[in-house]
MDTraj code that builds the backbone (N, CA, C; nanometers):
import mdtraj as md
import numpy as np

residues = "UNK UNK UNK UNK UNK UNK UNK UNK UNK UNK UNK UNK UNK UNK UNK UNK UNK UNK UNK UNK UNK UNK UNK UNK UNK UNK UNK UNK UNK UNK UNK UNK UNK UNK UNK UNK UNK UNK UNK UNK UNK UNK UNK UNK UNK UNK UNK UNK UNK UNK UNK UNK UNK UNK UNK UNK UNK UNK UNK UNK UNK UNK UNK UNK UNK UNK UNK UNK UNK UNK UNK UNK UNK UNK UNK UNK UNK UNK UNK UNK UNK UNK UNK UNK UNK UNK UNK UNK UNK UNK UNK UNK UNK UNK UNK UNK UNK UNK UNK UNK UNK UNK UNK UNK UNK UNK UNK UNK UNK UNK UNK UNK UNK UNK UNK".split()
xyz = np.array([
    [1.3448, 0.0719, -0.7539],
    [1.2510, 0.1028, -0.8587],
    [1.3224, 0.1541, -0.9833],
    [1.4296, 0.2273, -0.9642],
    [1.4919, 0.2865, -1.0858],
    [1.6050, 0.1735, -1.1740],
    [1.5780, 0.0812, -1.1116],
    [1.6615, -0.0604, -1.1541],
    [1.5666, -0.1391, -1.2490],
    [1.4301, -0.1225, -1.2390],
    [1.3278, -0.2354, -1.2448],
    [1.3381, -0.2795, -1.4360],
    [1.3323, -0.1581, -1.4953],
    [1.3183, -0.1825, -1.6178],
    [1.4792, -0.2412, -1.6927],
    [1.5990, -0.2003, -1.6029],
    [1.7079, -0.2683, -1.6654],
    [1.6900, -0.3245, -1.6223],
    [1.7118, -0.4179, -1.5391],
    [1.6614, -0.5968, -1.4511],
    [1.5705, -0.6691, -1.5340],
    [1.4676, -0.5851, -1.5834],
    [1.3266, -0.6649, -1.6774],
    [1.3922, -0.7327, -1.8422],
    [1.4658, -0.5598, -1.9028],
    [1.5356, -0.5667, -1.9864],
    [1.6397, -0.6795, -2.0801],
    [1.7044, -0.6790, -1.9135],
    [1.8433, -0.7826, -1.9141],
    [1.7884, -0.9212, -1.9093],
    [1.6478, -0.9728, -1.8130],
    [1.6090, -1.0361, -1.8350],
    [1.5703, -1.1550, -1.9702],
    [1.4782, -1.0290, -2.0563],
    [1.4287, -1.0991, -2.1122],
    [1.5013, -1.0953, -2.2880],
    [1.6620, -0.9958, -2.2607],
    [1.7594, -1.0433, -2.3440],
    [1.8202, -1.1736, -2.3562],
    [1.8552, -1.2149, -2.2542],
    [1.8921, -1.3483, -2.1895],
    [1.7967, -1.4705, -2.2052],
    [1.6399, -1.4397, -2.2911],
    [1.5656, -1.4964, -2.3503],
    [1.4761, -1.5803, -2.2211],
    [1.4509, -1.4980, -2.1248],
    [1.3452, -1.4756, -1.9949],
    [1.2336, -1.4699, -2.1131],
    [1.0607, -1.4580, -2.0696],
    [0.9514, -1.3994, -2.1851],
    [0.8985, -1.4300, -2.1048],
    [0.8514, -1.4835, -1.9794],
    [0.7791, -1.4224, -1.9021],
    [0.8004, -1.4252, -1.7486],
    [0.7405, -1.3516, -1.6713],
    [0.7562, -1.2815, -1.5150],
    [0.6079, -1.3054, -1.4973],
    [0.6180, -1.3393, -1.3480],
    [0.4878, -1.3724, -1.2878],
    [0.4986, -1.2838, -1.1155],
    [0.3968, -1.2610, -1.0783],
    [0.4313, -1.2578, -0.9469],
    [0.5186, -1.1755, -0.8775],
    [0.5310, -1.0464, -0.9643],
    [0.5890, -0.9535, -0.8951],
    [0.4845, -0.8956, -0.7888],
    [0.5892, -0.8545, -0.6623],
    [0.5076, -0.8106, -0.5347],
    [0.5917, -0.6574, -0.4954],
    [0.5241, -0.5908, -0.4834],
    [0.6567, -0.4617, -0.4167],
    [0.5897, -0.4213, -0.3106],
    [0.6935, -0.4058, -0.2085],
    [0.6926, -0.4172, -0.0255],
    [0.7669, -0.3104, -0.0062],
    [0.7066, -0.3027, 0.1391],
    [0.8385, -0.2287, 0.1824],
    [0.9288, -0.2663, 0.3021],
    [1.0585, -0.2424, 0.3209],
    [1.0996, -0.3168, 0.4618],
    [1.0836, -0.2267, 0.5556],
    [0.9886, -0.1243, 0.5682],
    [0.9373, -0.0362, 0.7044],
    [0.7849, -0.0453, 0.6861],
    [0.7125, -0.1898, 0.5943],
    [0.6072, -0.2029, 0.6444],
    [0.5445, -0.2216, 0.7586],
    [0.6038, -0.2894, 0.8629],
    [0.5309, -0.3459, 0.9686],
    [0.5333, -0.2170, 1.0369],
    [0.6232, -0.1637, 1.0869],
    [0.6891, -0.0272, 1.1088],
    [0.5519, 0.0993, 1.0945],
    [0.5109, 0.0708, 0.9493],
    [0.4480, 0.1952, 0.9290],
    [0.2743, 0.1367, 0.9637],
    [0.2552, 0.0316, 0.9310],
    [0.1377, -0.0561, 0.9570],
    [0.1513, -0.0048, 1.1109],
    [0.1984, -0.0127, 1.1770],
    [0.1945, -0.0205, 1.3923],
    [0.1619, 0.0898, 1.3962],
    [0.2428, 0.1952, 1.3399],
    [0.2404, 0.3346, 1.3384],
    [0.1114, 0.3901, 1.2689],
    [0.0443, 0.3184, 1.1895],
    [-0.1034, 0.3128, 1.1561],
    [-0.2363, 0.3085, 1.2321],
    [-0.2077, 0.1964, 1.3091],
    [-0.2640, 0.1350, 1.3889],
    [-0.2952, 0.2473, 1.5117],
    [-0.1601, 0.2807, 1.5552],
    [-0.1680, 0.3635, 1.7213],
    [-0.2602, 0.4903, 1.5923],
    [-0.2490, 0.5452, 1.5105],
    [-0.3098, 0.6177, 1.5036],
    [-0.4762, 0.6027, 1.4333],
    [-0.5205, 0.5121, 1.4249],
    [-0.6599, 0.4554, 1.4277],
    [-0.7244, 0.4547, 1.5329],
    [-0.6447, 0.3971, 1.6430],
    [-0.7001, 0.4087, 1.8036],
    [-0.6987, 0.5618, 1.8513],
    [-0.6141, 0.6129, 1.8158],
    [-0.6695, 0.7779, 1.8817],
    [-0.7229, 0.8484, 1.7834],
    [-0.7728, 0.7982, 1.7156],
    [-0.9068, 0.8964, 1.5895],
    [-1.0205, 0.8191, 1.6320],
    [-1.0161, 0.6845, 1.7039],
    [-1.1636, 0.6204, 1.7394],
    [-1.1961, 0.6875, 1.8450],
    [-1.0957, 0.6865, 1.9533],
    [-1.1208, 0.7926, 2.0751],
    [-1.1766, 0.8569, 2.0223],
    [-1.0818, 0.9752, 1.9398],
    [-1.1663, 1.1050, 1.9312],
    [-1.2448, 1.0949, 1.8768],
    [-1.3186, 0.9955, 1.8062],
    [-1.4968, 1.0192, 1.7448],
    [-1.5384, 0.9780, 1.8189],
    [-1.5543, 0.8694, 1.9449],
    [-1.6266, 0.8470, 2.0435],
    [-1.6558, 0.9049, 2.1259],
    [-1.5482, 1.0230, 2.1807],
    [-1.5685, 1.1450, 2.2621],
    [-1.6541, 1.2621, 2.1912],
    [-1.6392, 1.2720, 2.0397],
    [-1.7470, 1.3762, 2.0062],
    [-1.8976, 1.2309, 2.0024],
    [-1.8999, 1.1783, 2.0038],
    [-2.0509, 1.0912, 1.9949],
    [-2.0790, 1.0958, 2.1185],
    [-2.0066, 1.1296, 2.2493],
    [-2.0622, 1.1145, 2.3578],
    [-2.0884, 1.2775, 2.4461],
    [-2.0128, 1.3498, 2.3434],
    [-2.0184, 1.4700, 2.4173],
    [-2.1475, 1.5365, 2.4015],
    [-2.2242, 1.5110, 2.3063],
    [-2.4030, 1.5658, 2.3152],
    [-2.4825, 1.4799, 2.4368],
    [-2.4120, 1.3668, 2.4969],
    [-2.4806, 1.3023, 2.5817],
    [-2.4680, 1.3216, 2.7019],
    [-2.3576, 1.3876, 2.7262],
    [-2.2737, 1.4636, 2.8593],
    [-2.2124, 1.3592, 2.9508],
    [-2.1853, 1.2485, 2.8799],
    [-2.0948, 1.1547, 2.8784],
    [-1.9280, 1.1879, 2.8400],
    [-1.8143, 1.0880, 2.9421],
    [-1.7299, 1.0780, 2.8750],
    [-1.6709, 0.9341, 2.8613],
    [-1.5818, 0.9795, 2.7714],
    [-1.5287, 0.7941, 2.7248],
    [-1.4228, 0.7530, 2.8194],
    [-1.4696, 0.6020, 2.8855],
    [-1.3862, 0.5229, 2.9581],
    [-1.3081, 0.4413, 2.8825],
    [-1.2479, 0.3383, 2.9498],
    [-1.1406, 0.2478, 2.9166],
    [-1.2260, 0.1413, 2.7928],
    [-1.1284, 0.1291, 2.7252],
    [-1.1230, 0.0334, 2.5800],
    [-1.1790, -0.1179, 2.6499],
    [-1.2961, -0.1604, 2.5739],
    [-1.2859, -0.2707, 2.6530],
    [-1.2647, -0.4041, 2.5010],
    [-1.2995, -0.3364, 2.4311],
    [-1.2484, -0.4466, 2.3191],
    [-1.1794, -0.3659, 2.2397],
    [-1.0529, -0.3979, 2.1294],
    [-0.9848, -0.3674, 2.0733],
    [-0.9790, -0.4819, 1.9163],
    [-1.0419, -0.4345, 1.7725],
    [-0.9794, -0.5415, 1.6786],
    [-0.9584, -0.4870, 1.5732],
    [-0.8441, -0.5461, 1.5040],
    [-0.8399, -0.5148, 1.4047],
    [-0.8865, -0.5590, 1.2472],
    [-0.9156, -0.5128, 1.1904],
    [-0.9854, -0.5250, 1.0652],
    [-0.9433, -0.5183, 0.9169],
    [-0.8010, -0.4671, 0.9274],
    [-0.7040, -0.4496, 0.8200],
    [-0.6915, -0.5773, 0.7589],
    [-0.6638, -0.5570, 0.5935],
    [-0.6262, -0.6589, 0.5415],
    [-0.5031, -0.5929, 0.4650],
    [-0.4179, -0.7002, 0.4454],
    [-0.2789, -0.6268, 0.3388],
    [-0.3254, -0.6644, 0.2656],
    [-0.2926, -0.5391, 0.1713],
    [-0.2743, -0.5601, -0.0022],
    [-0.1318, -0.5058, -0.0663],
    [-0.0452, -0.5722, -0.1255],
    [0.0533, -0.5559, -0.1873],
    [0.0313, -0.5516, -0.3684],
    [0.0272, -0.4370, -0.4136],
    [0.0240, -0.4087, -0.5619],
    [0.1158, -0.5178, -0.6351],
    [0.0451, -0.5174, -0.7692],
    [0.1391, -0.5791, -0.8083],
    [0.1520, -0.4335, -0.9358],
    [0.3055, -0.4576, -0.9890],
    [0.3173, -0.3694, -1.0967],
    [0.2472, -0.3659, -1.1979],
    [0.2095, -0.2019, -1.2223],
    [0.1408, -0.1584, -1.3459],
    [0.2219, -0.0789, -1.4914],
    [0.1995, -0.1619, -1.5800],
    [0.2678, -0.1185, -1.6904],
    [0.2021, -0.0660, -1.7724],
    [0.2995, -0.0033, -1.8668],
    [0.2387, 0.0680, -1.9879],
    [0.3281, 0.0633, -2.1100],
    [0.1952, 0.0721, -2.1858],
    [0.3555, 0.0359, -2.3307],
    [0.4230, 0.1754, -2.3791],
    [0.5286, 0.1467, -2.4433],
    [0.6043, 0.1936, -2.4367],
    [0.6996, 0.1912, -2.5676],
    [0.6674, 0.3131, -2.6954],
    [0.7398, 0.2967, -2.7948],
    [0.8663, 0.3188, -2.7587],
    [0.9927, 0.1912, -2.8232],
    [1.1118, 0.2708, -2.8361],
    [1.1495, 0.2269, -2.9305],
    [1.2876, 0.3536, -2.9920],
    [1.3490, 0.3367, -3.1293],
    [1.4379, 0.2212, -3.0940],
    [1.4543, 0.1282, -3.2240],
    [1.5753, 0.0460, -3.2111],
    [1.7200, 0.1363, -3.2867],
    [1.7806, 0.0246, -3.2754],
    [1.9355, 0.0876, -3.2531],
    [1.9609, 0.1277, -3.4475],
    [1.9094, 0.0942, -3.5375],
    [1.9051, 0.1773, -3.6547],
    [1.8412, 0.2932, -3.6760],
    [1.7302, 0.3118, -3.5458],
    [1.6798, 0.4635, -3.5735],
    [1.5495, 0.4604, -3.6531],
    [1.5063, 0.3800, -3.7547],
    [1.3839, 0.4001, -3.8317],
    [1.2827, 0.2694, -3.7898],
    [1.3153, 0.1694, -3.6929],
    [1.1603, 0.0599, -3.6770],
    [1.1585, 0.0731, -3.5139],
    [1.0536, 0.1276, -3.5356],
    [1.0476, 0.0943, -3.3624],
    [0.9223, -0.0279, -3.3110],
    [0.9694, -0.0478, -3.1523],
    [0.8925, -0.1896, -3.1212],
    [0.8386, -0.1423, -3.0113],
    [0.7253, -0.2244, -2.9497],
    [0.6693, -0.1977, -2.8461],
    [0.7760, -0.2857, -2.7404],
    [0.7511, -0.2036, -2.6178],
    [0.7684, -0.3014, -2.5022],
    [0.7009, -0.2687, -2.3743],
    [0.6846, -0.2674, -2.2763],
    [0.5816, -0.2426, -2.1468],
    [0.7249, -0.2023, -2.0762],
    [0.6973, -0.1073, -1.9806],
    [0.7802, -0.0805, -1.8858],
    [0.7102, -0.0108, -1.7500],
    [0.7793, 0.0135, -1.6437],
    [0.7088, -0.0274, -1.5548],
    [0.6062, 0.1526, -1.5371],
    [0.4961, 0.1219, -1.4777],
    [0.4526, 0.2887, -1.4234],
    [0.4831, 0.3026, -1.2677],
    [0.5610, 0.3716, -1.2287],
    [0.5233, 0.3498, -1.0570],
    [0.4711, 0.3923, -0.9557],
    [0.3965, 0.4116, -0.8506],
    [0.2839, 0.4343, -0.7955],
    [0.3173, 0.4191, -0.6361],
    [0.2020, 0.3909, -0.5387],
    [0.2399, 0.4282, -0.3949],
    [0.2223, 0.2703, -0.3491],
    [0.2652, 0.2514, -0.2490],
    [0.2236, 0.1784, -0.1438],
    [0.1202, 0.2029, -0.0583],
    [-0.0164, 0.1830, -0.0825],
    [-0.0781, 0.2349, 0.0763],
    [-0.0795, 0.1755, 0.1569],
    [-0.0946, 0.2540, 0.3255],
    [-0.1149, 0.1177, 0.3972],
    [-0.2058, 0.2035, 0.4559],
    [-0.3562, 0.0981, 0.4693],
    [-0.4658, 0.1446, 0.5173],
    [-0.5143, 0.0467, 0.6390],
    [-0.5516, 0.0945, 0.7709],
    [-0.5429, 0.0223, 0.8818],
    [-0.7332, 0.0947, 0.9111],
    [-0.8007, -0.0833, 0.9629],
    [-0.9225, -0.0308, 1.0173],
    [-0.9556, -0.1015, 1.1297],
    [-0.9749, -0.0419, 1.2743],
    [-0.9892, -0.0719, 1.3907],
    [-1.1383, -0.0335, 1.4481],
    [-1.1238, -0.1324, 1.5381],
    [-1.2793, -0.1218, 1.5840],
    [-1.3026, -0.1168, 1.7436],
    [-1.3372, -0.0189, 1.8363],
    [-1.2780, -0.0175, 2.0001],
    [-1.4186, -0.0056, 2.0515],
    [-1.4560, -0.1018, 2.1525],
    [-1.5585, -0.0313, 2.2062],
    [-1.5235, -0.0126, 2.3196],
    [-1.6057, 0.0942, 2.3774],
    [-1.5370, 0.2092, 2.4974],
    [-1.6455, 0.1799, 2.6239],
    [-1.5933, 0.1604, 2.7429],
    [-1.6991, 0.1806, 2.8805],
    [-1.7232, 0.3304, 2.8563],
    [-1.8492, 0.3984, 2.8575],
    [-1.9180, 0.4856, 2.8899],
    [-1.8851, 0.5735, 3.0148],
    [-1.8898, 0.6955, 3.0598],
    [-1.8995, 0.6964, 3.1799],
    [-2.0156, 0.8076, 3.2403],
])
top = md.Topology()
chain = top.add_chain()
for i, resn in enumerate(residues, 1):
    res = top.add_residue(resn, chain, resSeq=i)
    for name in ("N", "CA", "C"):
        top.add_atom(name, md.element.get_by_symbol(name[0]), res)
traj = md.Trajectory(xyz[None], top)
């Protein structure tokens, strides 16, 4: 990320003018997505066990398990951005990058045997 605006820069010195299709990932997505996941399934438990505990019920084995997640990968958000040129008195616009989070939001759906 701290590369992005010299990379953009150098780019479009080299007489680049436009970029399409930037995506920013991460390489411990899947990683943190799984690690999402196991924890969706034990927050469904535990709301199914308080929905069953006024009934004097408890929760059995998972009998369906799905998931419902969709990825979304941001694309970069910019903002403009006065800077002085190299004489000091005209300055120009240019966009540079703002940077922001990755979320990863996981939604699961379990239904439980009763007991």
């Amino acid at each position: 990320m701290s590369k992005y605006d010299a990379l953009v820069d150098g780019l479009v010195e080299i007489g680049i003018n436009r970029i399409d299709n930037v995506e920013f990932k991460s390489s411990k997505f899947a990683l943190l997505q799984s690690d999402a996941r196991k924890l969706a399934i034990k927050d469904a438990k535990v709301k199914a066990e308080d929905f069953v505990s006024v009934l004097g019920q408890k929760v059995g084995k998972a009998i369906t398990i799905s998931d419902n997640s969709q990825n979304y990968n941001p694309q970069p958000i910019r903002y403009a951005m006065k800077t002085m040129s190299m004489a000091g008195d005209a300055a120009e616009s240019r966009e540079t990058l703002a940077t922001g989070e990755i979320e990863i939001i996981v939604n699961v759906s379990v239904s439980f045997i009763l007991e």
